[in-house]
C-alpha positions in Angstrom: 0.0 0.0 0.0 1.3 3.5 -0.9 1.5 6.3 1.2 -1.9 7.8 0.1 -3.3 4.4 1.1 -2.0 5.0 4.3 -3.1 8.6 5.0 -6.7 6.8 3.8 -5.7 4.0 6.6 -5.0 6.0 9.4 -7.2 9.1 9.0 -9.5 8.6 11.6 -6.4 7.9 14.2 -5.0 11.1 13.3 -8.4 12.7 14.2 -9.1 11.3 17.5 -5.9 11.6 18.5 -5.5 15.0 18.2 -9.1 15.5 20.1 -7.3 13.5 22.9 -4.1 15.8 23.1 -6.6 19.0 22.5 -8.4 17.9 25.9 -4.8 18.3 28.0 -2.8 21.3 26.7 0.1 21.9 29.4 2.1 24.9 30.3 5.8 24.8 28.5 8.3 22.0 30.5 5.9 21.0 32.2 4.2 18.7 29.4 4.4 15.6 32.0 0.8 14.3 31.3 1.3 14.7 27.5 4.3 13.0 27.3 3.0 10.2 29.3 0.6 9.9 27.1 2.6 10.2 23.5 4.6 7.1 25.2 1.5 4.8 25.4 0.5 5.6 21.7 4.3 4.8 20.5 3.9 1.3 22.4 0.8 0.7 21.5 2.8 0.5 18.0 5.7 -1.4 19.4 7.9 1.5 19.6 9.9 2.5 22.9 10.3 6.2 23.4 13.3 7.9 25.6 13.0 10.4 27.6 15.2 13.8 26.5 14.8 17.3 27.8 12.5 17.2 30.7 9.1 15.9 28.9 10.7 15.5 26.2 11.0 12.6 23.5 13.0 10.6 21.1 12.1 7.4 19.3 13.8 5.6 16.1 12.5 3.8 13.3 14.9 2.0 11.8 14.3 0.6 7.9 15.2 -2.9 6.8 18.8 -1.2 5.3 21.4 1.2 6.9 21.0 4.9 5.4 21.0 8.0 6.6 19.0 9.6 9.4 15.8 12.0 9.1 14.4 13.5 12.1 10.7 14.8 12.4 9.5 16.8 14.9 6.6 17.8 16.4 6.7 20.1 20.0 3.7 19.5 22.4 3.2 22.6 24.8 -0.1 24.1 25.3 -0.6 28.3 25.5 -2.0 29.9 28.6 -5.1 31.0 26.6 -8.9 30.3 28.0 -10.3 28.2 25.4 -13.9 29.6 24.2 -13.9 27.6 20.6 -17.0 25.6 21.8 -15.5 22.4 20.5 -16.2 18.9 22.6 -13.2 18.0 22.8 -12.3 21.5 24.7 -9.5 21.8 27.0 -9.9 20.5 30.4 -7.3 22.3 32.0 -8.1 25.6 33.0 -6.7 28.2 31.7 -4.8 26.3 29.7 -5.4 25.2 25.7 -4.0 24.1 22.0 -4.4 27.5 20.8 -1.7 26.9 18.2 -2.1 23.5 17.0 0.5 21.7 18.6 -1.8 18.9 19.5 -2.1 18.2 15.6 1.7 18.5 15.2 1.8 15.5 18.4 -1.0 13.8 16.1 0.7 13.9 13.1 3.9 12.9 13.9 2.2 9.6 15.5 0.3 9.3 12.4 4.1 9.6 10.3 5.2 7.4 13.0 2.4 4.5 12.1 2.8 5.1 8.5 6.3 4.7 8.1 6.2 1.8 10.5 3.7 0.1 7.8 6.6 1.4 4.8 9.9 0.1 6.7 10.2 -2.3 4.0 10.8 0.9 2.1 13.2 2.7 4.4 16.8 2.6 3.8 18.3 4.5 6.9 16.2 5.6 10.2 13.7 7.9 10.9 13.8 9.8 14.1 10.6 11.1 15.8 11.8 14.4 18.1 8.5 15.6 20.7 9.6 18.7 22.0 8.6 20.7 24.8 8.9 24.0 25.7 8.3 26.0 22.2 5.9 28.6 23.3 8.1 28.5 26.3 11.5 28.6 24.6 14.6 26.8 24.8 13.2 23.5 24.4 15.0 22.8 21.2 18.2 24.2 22.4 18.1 21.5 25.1 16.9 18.9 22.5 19.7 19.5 20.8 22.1 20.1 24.6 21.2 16.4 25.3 22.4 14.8 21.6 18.3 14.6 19.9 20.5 15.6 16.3 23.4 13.3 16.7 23.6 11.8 13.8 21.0 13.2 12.1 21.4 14.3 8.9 17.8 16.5 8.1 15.3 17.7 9.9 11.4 18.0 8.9 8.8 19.9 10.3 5.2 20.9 9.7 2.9 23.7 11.6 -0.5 24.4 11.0 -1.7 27.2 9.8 -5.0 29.5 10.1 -3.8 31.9 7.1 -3.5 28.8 4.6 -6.5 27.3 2.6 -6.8 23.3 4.7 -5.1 21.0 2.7 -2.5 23.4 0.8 1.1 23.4 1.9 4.1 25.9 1.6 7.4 24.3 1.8 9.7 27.4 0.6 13.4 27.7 0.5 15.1 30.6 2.3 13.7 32.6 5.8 10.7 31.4 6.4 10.3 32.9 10.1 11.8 35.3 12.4 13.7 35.8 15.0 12.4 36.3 18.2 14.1 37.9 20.4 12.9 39.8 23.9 14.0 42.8 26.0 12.9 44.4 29.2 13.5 48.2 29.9 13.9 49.6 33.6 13.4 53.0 34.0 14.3 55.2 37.5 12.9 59.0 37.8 11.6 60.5 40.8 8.3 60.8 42.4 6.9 63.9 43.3 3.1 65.7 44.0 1.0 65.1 40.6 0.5 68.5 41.2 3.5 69.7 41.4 5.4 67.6 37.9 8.7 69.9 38.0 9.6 68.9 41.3 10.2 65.2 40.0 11.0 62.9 37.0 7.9 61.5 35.9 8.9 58.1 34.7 5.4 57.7 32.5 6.6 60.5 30.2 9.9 59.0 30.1 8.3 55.4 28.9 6.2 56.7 26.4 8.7 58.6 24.6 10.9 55.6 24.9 7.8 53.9 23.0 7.7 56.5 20.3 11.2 56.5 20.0 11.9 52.7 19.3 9.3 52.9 16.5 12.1 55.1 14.3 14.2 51.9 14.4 12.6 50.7 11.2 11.8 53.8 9.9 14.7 55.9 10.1 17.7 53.4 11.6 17.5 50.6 9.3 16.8 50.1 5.9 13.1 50.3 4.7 13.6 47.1 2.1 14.5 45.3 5.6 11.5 44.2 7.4 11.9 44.8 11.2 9.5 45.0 14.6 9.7 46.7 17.5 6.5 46.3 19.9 6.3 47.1 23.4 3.9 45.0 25.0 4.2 46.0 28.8 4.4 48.9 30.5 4.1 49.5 34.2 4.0 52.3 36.0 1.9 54.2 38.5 0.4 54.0 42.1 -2.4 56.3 42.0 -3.7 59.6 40.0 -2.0 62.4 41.7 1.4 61.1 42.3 4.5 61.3 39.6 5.5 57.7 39.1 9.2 57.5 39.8 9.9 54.0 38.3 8.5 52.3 35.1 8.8 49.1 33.5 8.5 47.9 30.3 9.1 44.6 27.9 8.8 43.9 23.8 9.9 42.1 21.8 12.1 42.4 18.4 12.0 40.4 15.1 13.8 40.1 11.8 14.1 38.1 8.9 18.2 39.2 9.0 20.7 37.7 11.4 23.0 40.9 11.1 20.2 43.1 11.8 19.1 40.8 14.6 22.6 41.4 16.0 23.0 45.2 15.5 19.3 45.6 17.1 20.5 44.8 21.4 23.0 47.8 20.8 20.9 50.1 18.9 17.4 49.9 21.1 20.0 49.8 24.7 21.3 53.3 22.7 18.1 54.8 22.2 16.4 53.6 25.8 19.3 55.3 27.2 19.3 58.4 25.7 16.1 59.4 25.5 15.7 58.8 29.5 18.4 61.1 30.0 17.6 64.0 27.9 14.3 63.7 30.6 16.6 63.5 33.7 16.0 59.7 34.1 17.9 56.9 34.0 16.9 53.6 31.9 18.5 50.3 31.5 17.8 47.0 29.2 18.2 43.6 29.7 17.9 41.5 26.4 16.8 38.2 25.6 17.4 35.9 22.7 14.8 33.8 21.5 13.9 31.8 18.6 16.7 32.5 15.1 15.5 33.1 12.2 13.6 30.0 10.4 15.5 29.5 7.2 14.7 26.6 5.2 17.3 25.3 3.1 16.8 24.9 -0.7 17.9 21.6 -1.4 15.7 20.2 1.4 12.8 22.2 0.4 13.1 20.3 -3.1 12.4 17.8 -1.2 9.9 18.7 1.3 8.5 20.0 -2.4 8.7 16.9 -4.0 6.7 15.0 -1.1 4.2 17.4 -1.3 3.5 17.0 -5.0 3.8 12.8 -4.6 1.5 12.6 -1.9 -1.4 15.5 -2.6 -0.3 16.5 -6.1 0.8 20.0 -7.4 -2.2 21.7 -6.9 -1.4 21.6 -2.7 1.8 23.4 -3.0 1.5 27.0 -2.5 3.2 29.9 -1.6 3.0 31.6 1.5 4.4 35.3 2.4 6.7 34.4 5.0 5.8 35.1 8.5 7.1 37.5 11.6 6.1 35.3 14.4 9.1 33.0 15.6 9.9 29.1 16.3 12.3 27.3 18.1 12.9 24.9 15.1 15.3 27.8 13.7 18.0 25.9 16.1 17.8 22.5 14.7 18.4 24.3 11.2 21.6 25.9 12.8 22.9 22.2 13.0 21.7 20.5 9.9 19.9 21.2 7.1 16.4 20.8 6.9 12.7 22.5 6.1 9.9 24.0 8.6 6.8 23.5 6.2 3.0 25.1 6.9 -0.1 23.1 6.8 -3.1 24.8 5.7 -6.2 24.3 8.1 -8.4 27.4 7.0 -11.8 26.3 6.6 -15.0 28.6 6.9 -17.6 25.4 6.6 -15.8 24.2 9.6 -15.2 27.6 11.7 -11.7 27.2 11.1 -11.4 31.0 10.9 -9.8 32.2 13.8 -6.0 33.2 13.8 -3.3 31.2 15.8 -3.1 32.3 19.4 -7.0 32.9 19.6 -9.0 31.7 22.4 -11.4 30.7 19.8 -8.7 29.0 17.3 -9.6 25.7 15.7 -8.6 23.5 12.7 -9.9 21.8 9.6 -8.9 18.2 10.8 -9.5 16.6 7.8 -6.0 18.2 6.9 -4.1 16.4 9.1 -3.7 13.1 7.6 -2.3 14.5 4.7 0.2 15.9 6.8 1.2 13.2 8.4 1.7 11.7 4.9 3.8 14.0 3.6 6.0 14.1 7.4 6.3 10.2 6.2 7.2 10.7 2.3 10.2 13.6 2.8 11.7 10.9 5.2 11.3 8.3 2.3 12.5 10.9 -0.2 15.6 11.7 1.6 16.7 8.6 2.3 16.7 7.7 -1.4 18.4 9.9 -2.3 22.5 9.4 -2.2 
């Protein structure tokens, strides 16, 4: 039986298993319950899992000849979103839910995981399922990687799905694909005084908020217009009550870019302008500054691929093209070590009410996309193993 056979086999498993990780999303490195429960399904099919990373896991498939080694993975934390999407299989942890499809990455990766286990006669080398924690969360593929989840590994696949993407269409493009993500956190000291009475202190709010105003000319007038960059301040603290200068204020953001130089430029030139606009106001400000995700940037050769599998499994009319995206993803790091392709999975449906935008407490999916993801997971492992 082919791989589209397969998909056709093992649809309905894909479907309910994803409903059964939906019901439990957990808070980043803390994915204990999950985990537990990905390690049943992989017995169930004779596999043994290890444990990597915390809640973490690695299993191998190995094919009836030695080869090479793919690895797919799939990360498996939950956002601390309310869920209000109505669905029955709703998320029985409070405050808690699957707001950005990570329990279809968990399900499709078990689905690849089955189908490939059905193709072994076919696989010449080893397949190596990676379930990561701690995405939303970050670092979790940094510590995949810390405790040896690519050694040996020659590729690595991935697949997200994705609200802005008709369901069944996928966009396996070469080059950056996503952000950076990086993260900063601004500290500002003035001097509280009377609010009636402003000249006697350093009001701190002011400070902030032309700290705001002034980041924003970091991709208007810093950098280079052709270069797409964000700066958004998300937080800001300040204040006891209506008639008193605030003498401290506190601030966070976050940065992204598509360019690692710029991304390396941007701790120096936003400490630069925190610093000096607080002390043309008399205040003093200071920034501590986070790296997150890299940049996402898919390699060509794999994307061929990825591309490839695609067009074998759903035919040409599923691969699209997709603008790429400023949010961020930890799977930049495995790239950093080997070659490999981040691919998106369309799951936009309107019959289904598959309308709402990753992150929303009312986010759901077009299901009956997953299998085909799973398929494809399973073909670019076959693909690249053929290959010599």
């Amino acid at each position: 039986m082919g791989i589209k056979g397969l998909i056709a086999k093992y649809g309905d498993y894909i479907v309910k298993t994803r409903r059964e990780f939906h019901r439990i999303p957990e808070e980043s490195g803390k994915e204990f319950e999950t985990s537990a429960k990905i390690k049943e399904k992989l017995g169930e099919m004779g596999l043994a899992a290890r444990g990597i990373a915390g809640a973490g896991l690695i299993v191998v498939i190995n094919g009836t000849a030695p080869g090479r080694t793919v690895a797919l993975r799939a990360d498996i934390d939950g956002l601390s979103v309310r869920e209000e999407s109505g669905a029955e299989f709703a998320s029985e942890h409070e405050g808690f839910m699957h707001a950005c499809g990570h329990d279809a990455h968990i399900a499709m990766l078990l689905g690849a995981a089955r189908i490939l286990l059905d193709a072994k006669s076919e696989l010449n080398g080893s397949v190596r399922l990676l379930f990561q924690p701690a995405e939303e969360g970050g670092g979790g593929a940094k510590l995949m990687i810390k405790e040896g989840a690519l050694d040996g590994v020659d590729t690595v696949f991935g697949l997200h799905v994705w609200s802005g993407l008709p369901s069944g269409t996928i966009s396996v493009e070469a080059g950056p694909r996503m952000a950076s993500a990086d993260f900063f956190h601004i500290d500002i000291k003035g001097m509280g005084s009377h609010g009636a009475m402003p000249e006697q202190g350093i009001d701190a709010i002011v400070v902030g908020a032309a700290i705001v105003n002034s980041l924003q000319t970091i991709a208007s007038r810093e950098l280079s217009p052709l270069e797409p960059v964000v700066v958004t301040i998300g937080e800001f603290k300040a204040g006891t009550r209506n008639n008193v200068i605030a003498g401290e204020a506190y601030l966070s953001g976050t940065s992204r870019t598509f360019d690692n130089e710029i991304r390396d430029r941007l701790p120096d030139i936003i400490s630069r302008i925190v610093e000096n606009t607080a002390a043309a106001f008399r205040a003093e400000a200071s920034v501590r500054y986070n790296k997150g995700a890299s940049v996402v940037i898919n390699d060509a050769a794999c994307s061929e691929t990825a591309a490839d599998a695609v067009r074998d499994v759903l035919g040409r009319g599923a691969l699209v093209s997709m603008v790429r995206t400023p949010t961020g993803e930890d799977f930049a790091e495995y790239q950093k070590i080997v070659p490999g392709t981040f691919g998106f999975l369309g799951v936009r449906n309107q019959n289904v009410g598959a309308i709402y935008p990753q992150h929303s407490s009312r986010y759901t999916i077009d299901e009956s996309a997953l299998p085909a993801g799973a398929g494809v997971a399973a073909q670019y492992a076959l693909n690249y193993l053929r290959k010599r």
